[in-house]
C-alpha positions in Angstrom: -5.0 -16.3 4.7 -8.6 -15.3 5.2 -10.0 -12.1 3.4 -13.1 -9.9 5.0 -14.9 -7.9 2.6 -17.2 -5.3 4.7 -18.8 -6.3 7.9 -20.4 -9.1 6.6 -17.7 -12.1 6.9 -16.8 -13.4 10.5 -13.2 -13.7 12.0 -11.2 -10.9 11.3 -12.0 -7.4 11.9 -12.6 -4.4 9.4 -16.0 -2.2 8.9 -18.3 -1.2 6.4 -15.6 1.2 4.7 -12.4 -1.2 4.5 -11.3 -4.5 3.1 -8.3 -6.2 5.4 -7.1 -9.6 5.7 -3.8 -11.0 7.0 -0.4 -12.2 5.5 2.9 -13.3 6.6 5.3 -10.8 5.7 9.2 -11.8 4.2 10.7 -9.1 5.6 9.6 -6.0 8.2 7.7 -3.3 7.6 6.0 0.0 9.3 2.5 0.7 9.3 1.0 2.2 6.5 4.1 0.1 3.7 2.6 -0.6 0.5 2.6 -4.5 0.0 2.8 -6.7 -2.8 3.0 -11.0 -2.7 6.2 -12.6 -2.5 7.3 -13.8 -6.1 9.1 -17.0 -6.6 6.3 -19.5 -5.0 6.4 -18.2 -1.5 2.2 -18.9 -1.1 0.8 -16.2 1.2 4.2 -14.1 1.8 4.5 -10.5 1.5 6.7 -7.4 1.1 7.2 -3.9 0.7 5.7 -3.4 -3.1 8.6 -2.4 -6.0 7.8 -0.7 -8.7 9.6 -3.5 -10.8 6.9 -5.7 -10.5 3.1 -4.7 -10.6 1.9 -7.1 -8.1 0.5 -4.4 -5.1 -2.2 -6.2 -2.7 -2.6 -3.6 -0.1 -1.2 -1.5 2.9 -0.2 -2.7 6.3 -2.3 -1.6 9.0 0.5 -2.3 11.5 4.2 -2.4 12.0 5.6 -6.1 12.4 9.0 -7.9 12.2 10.0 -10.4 9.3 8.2 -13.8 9.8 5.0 -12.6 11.6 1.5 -11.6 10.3 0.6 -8.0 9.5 -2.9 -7.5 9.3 -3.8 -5.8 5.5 -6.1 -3.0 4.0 -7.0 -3.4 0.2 -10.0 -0.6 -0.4 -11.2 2.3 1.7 -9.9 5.0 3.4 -6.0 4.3 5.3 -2.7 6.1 6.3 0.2 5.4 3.7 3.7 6.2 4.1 5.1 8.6 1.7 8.7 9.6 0.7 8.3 13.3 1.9 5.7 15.0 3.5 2.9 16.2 1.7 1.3 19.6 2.0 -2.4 20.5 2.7 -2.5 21.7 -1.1 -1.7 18.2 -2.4 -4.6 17.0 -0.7 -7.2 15.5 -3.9 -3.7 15.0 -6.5 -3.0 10.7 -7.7 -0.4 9.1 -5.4 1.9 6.3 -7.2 4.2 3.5 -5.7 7.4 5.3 -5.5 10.0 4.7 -8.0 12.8 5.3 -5.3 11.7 3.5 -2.1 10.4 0.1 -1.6 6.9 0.2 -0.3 6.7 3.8 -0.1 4.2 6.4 -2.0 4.9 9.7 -4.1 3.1 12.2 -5.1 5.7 11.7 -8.5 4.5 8.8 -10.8 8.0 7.0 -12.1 9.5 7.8 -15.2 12.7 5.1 -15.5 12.7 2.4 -18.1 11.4 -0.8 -16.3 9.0 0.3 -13.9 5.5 0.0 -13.4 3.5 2.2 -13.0 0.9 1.7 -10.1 -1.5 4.6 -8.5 -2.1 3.8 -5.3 -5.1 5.9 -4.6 -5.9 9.9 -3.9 -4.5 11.7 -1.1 -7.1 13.1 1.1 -5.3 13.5 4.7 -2.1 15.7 4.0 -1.9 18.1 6.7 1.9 19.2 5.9 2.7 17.7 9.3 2.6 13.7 8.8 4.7 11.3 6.6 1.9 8.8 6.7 -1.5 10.7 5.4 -4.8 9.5 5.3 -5.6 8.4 1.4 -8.3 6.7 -0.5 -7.0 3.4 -1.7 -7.6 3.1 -5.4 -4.8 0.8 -6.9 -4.5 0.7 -10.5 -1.6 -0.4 -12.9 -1.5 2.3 -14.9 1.5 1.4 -17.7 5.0 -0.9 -17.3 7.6 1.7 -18.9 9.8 -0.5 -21.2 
């Protein structure tokens, strides 16, 4: 599991604007899942993020089936599933991990006793159309709510 940071590293691609690497992934996902390692010693296995843990890597540039590599975007600018779709005016408000669906975003930080809270970035992309906007990655845990 290599990681590129900006145009300067060789072998995988990317740009200027985004961090990417690859990963095998546990189980399958759709372009633009929120990922987080596999617990439990799987080394380099990943899956769609929960907010039970606060272990988010990235989002999946691609979709892929259990057991084959998905290629990874940790900072810059990407498309990231949501649970609804968001309108223009939500374009600039925090998105957070979704307390309801496994790898998904929402515009709704979670509120239930033993979850994490992690922001995933800024929406920027909403055009009231698409389930998979355009946002600015910026994860951050924020609190675990015990």
């Amino acid at each position: 599991m290599g990681i590129k940071r900006n145009k300067f590293f060789r072998g995988e691609s990317g740009s200027a604007e985004n961090v990417e690497f690859h990963a095998n992934i546990n189980e399958d996902v759709l372009r633009g899942h929120i990922l987080a390692f596999f617990p439990d010693g799987l080394f380099g296995q990943v899956r769609r993020a929960r907010v039970a843990t606060n272990q988010v890597i990235g989002v999946s540039l691609q979709t892929q089936k259990q057991g084959n590599r998905v290629k990874i975007v940790q900072e810059g600018l990407c498309r990231v599933r949501m649970d609804q779709v968001p309108a223009v005016g939500d374009n600039g408000k925090p998105v957070y991990l979704s307390q309801n669906t496994n790898g998904v975003a929402s515009l709704t930080a979670p509120t239930a006793s033993g979850c994490n809270v992690i922001k995933i970035g800024y929406l920027y992309g909403a055009n009231g159309q698409s389930i998979i906007p355009d946002v600015v990655l910026n994860f951050q845990f924020v609190v675990y709510l015990g």
